[in-house]
C-alpha positions as CSV (number, residue, x, y, z in Angstrom):
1,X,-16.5,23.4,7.5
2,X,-13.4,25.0,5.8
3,X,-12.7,27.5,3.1
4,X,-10.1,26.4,1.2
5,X,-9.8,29.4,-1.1
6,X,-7.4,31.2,-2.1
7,X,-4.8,33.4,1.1
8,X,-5.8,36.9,2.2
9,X,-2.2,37.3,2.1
10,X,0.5,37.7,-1.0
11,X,3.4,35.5,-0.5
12,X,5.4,38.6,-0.3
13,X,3.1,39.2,2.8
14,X,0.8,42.0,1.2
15,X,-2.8,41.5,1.6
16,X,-4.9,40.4,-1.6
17,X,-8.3,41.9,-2.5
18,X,-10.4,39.6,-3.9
19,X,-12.9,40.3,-7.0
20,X,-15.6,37.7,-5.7
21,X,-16.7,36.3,-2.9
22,X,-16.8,32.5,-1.3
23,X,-18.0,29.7,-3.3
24,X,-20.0,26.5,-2.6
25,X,-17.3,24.4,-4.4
26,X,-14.3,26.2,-2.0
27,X,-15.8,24.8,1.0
28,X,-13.9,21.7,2.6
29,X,-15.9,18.9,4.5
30,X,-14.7,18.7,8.8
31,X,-12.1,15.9,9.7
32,X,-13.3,13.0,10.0
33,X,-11.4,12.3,13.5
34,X,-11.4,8.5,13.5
35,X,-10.8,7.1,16.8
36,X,-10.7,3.6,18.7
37,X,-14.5,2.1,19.4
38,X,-17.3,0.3,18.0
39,X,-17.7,0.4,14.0
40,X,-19.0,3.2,12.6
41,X,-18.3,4.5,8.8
42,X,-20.2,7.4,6.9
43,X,-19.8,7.3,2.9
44,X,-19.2,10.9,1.5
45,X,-19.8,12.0,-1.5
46,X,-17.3,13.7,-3.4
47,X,-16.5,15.7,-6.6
48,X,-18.0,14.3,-10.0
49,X,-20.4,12.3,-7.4
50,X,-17.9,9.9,-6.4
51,X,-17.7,8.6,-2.8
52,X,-15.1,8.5,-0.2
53,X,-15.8,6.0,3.1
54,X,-15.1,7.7,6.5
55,X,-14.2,5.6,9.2
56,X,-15.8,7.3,12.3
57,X,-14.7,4.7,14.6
58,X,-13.1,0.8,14.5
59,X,-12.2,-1.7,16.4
60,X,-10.0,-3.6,14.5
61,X,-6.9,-3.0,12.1
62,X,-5.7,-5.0,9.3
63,X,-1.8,-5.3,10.3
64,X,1.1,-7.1,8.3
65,X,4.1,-8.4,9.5
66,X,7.2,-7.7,7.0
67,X,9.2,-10.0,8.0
68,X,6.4,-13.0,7.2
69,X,4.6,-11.3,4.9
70,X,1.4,-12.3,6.7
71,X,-1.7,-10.0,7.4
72,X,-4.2,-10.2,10.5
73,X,-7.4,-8.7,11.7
74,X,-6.2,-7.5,15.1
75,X,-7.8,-5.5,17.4
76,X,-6.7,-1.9,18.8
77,X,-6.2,-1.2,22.2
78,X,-4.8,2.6,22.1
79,X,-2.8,5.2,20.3
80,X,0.7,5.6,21.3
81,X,2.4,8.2,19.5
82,X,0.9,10.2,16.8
83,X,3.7,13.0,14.9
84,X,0.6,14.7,13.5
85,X,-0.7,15.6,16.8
86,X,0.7,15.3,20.2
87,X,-3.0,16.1,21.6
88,X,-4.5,13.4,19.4
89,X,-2.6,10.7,21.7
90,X,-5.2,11.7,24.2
91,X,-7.7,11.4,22.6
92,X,-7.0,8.3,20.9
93,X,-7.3,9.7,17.1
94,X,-6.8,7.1,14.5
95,X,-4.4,9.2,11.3
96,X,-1.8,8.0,8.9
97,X,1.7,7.4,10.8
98,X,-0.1,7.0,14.5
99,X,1.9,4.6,16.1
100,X,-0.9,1.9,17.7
101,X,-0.9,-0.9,19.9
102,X,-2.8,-4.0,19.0
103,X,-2.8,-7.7,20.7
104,X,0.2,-8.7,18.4
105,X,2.4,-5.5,19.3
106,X,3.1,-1.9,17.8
107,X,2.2,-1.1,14.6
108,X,2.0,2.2,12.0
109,X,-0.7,3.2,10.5
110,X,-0.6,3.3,6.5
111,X,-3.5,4.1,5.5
112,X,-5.8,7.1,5.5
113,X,-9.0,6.1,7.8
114,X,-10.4,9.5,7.0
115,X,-10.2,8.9,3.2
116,X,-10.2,5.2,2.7
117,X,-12.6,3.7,5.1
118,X,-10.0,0.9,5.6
119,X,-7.3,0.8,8.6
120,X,-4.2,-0.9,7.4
121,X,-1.0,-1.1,9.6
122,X,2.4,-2.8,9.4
123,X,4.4,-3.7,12.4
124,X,7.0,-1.8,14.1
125,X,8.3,-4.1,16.5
């Protein structure tokens, strides 16, 4: 879990003192850390009781080809680049802008797996 309160610092790099302590509401769920293997999704909920789906692990991507216009159901094989992370390479973590390769070739990741339940990509090569 993460606080997501406000700084202990001023922006002017003072330190704050706060009038209350933490609250239930200012706490932040974990990543989800999606990564390559056999489907699993958990639903969260969510403020005003709505629901976010997680995707834990997947198998398969929905990727589009821009030039065609046509979308598959292909399946992942690894991650190959990832600018959020350089670590999550390693460990095969599934985020938004991870370059992957599938059976059809390289593609980006557009979507949010952590948020959307979905993995949508679009071909780079």
């Amino acid at each position: 879990m993460q606080w997501h309160g406000r700084s202990v610092r001023k922006e002017t790099g003072g330190r704050l003192t706060h009038a209350r302590g933490k609250r239930k509401a200012e706490i932040g769920n974990a990543s989800a850390d999606s990564h390559i293997g056999e489907d699993r999704r958990r639903i969260m909920r969510t403020m005003g009781g709505n629901h976010k789906v997680r995707v834990l692990r997947a198998q398969y991507a929905n990727v589009s080809d821009p030039k065609t216009g046509v979308t598959k159901k292909v399946g992942m094989e690894t991650v190959e680049q990832n600018t959020a992370n350089p670590n999550f390479v390693r460990r095969n973590l599934l985020t938004k802008g991870a370059i992957i390769k599938t059976e059809i070739g390289r593609a980006r990741i557009v979507s949010r797996p952590g948020q959307d339940g979905v993995i949508n990509a679009v071909l780079v090569e």
